[in-house]
MDAnalysis code that builds the backbone (N, CA, C; Angstrom):
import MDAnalysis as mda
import numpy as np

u = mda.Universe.empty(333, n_residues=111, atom_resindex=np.repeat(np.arange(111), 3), trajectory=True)
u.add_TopologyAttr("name", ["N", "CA", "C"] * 111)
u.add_TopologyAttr("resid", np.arange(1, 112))
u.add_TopologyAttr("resname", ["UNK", "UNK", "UNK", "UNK", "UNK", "UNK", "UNK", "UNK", "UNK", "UNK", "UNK", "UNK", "UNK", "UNK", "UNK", "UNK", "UNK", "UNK", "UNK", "UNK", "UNK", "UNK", "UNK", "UNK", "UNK", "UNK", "UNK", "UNK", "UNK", "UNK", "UNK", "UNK", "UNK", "UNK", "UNK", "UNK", "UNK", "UNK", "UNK", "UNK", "UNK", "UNK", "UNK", "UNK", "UNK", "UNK", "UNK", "UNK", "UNK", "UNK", "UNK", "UNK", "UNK", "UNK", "UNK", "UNK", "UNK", "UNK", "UNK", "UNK", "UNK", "UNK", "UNK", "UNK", "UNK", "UNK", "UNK", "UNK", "UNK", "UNK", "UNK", "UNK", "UNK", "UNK", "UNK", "UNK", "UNK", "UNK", "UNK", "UNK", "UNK", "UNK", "UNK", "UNK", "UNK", "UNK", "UNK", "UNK", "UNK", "UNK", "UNK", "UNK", "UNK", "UNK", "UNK", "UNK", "UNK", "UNK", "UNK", "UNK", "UNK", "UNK", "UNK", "UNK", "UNK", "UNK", "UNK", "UNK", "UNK", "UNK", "UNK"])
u.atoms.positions = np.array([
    [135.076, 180.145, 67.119],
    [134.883, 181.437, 67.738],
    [133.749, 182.202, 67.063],
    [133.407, 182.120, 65.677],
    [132.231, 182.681, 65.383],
    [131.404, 182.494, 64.927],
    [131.084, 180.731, 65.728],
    [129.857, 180.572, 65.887],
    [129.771, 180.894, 67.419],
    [130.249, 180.780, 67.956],
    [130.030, 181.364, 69.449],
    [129.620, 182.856, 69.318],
    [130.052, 183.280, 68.892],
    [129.562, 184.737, 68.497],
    [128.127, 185.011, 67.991],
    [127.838, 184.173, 66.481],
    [126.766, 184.245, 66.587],
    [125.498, 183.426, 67.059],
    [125.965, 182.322, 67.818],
    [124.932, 182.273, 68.745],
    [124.613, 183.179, 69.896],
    [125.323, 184.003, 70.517],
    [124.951, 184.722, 71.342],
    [124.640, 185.975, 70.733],
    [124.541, 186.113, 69.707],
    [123.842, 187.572, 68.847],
    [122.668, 186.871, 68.745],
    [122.239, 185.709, 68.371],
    [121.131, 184.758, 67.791],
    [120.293, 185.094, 69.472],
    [121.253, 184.685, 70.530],
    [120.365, 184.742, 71.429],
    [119.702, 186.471, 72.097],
    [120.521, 187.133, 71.820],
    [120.393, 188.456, 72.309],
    [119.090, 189.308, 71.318],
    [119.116, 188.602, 69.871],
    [118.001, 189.074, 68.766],
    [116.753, 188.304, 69.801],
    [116.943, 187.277, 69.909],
    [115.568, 186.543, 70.499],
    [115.035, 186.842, 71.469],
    [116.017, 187.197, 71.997],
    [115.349, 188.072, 73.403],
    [115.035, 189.484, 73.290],
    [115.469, 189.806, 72.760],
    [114.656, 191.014, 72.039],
    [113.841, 190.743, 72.239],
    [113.594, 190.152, 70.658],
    [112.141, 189.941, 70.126],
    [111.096, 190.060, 71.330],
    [111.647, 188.932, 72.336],
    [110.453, 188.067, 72.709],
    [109.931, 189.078, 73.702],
    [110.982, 190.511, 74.334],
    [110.516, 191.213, 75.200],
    [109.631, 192.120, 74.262],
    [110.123, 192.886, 73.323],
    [109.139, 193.653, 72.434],
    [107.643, 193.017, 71.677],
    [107.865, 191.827, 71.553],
    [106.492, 190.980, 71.514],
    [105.377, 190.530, 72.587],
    [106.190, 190.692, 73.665],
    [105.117, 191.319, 75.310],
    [104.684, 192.053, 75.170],
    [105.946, 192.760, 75.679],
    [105.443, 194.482, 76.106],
    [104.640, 194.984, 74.574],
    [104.354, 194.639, 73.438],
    [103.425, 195.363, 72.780],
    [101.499, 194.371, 72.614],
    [101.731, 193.226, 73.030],
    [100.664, 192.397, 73.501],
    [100.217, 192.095, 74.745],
    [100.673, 192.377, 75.472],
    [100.360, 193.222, 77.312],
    [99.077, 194.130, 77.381],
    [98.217, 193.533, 78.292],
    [97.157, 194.383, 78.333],
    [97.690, 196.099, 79.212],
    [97.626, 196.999, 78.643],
    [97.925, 197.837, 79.369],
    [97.148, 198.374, 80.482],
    [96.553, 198.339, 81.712],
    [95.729, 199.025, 82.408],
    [96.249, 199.909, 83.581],
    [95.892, 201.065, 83.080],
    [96.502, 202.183, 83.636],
    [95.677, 202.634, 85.232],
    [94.673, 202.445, 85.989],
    [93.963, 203.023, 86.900],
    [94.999, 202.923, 87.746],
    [94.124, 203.173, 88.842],
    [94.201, 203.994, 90.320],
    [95.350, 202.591, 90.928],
    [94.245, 201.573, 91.282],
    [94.793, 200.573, 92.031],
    [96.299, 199.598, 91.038],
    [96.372, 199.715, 89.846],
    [97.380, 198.704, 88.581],
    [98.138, 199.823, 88.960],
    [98.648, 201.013, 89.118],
    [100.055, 201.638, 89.502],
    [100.167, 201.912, 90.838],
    [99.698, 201.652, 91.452],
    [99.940, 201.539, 93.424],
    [100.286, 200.956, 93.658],
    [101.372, 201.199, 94.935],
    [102.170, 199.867, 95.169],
    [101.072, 199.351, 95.882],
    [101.776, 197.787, 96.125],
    [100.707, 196.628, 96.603],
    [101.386, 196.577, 97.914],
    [100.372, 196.779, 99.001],
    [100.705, 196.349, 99.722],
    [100.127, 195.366, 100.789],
    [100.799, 193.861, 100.954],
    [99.908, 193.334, 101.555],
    [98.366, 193.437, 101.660],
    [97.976, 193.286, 100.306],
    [96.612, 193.109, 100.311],
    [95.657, 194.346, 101.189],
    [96.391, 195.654, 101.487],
    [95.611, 196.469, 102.359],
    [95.214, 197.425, 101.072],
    [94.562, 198.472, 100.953],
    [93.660, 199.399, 99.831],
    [95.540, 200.275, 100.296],
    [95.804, 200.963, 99.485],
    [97.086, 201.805, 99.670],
    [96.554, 203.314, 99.449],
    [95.378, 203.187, 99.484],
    [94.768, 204.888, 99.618],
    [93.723, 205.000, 100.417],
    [93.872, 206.131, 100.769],
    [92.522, 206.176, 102.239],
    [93.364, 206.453, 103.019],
    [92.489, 206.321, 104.435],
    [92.765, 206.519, 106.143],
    [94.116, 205.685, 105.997],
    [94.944, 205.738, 106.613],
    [96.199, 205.372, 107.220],
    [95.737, 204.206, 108.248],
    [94.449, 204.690, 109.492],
    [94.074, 203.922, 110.238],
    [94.015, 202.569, 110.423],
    [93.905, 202.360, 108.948],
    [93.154, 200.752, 108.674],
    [94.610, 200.314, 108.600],
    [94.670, 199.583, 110.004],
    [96.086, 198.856, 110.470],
    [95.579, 196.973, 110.488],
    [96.698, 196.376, 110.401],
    [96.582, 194.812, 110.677],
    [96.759, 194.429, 112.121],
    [95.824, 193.424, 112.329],
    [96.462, 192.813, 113.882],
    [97.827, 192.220, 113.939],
    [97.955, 192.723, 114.960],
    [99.896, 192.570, 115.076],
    [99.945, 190.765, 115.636],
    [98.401, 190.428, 115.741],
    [98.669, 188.775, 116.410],
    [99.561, 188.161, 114.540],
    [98.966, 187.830, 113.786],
    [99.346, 188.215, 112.828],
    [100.700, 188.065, 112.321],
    [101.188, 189.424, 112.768],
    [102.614, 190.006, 112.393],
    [103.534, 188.908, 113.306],
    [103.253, 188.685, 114.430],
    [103.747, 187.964, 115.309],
    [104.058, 186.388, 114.618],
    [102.934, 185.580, 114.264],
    [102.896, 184.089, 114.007],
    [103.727, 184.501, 112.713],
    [103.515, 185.511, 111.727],
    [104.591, 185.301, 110.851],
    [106.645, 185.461, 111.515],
    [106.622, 186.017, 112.105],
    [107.837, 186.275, 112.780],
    [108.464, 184.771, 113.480],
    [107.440, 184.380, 114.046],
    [107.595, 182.776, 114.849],
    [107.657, 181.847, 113.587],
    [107.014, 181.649, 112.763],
    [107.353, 181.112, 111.401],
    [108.711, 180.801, 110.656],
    [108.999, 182.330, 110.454],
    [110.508, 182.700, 110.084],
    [111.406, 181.909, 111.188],
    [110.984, 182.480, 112.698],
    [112.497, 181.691, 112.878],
    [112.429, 180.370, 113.097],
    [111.018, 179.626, 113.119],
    [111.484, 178.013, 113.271],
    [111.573, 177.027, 111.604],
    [111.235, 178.470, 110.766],
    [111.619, 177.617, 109.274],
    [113.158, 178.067, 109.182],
    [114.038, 179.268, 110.032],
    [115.265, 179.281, 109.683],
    [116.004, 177.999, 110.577],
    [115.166, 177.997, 111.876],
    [115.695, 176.794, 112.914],
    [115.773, 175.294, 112.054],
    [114.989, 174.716, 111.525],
    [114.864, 173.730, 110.070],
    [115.905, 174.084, 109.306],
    [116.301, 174.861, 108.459],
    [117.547, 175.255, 108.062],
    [118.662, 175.026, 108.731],
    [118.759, 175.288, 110.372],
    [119.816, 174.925, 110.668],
    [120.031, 173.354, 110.664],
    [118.734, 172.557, 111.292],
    [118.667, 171.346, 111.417],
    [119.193, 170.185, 110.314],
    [118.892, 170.422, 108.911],
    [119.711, 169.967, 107.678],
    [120.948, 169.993, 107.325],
    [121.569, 171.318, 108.306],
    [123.205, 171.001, 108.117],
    [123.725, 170.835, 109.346],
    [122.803, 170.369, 110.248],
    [123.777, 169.150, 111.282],
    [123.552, 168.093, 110.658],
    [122.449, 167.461, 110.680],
    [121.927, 166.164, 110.223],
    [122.853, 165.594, 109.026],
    [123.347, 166.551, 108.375],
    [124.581, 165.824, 107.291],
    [125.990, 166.054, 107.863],
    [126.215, 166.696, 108.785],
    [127.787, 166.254, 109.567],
    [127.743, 165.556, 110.532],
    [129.278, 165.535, 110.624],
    [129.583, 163.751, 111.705],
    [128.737, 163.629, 112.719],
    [128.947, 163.045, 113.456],
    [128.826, 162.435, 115.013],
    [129.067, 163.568, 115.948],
    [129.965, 164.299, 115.806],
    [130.478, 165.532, 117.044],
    [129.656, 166.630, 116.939],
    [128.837, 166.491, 116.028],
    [128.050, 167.730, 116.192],
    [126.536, 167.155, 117.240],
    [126.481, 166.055, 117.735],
    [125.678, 165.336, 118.181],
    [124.872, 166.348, 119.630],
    [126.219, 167.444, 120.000],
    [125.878, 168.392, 121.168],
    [125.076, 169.257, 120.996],
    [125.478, 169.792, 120.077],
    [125.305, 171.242, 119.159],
    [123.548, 171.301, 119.034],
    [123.516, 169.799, 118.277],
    [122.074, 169.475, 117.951],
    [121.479, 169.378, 119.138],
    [121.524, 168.584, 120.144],
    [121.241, 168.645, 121.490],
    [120.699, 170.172, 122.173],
    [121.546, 170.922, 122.194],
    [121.475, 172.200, 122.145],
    [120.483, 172.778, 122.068],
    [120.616, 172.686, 120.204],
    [119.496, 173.802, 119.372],
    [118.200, 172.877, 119.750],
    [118.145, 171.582, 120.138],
    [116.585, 171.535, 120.234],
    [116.465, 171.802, 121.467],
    [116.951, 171.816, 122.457],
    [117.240, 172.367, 123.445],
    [116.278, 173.656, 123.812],
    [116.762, 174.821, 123.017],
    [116.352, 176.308, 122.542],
    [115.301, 176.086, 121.890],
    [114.997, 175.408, 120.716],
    [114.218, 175.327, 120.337],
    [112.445, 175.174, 120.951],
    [112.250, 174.033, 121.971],
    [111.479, 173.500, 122.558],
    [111.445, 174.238, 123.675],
    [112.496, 175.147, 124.421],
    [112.585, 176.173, 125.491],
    [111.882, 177.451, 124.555],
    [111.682, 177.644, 123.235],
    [111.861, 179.409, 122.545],
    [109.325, 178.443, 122.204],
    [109.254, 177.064, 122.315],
    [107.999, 177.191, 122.058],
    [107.024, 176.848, 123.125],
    [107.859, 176.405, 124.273],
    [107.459, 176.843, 125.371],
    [107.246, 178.218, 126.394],
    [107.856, 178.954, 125.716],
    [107.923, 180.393, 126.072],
    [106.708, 181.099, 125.101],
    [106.403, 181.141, 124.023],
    [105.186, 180.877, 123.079],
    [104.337, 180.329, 123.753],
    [104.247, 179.412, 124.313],
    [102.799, 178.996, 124.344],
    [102.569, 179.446, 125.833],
    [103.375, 179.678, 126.662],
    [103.558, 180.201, 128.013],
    [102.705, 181.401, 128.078],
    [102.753, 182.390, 127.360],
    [102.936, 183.855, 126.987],
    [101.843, 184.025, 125.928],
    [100.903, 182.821, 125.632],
    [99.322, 183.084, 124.767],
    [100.087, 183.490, 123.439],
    [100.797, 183.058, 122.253],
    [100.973, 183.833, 121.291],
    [100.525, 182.842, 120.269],
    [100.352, 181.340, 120.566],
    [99.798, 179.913, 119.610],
    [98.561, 180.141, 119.599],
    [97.539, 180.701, 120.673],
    [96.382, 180.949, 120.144],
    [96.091, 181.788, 119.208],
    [95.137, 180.891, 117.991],
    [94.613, 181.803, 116.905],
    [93.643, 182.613, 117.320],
    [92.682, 182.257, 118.079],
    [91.291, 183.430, 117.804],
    [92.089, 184.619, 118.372],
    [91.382, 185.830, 117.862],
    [91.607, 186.784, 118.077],
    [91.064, 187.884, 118.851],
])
């Protein structure tokens, strides 16, 4: 019991350390842009105006849901046989949700 003890004092000193040995060898740079939040790579001061193309906002959105659709695909692919519909299904939706995409101009890149 107390070496368990002091290994986890051993570890709690070390971590100390190792944060107070950063944070005092850390370049500090204080300006304008190092305390602004970041946002997406846009300047976070100025005109408001300076907006992103929403084509953009879109292909990331279509992204998300066919990398969550892949997600689903890995946990059929490891259960039985009866889920054989299910899968049927989702590609089903799937191939109906990128035909509706490409129906509707949203796969073209140029802008």
């Amino acid at each position: 019991m107390l070496v368990l003890i002091m290994v986890l004092l051993f570890t709690l000193v070390l971590l100390l350390a190792f944060y107070v040995i950063n944070f005092v060898l850390s370049i500090k740079d204080m300006g304008k842009n190092k305390i602004s939040a970041f946002e997406c790579g846009f300047v976070s001061v100025g005109k408001i105006q300076n907006s992103f193309s929403i084509h953009f906002f879109i292909m990331m959105l279509m992204f998300v849901i066919f990398d969550l659709e892949i997600v689903m695909f890995l946990g059929i692919l490891v259960s039985d046989l009866s889920s054989y519909a299910s899968f049927l299904l989702m590609i089903f939706f799937i191939l109906g949700g990128f035909y509706m995409e490409w129906w509707y101009g949203k796969l073209v890149w140029v802008i």
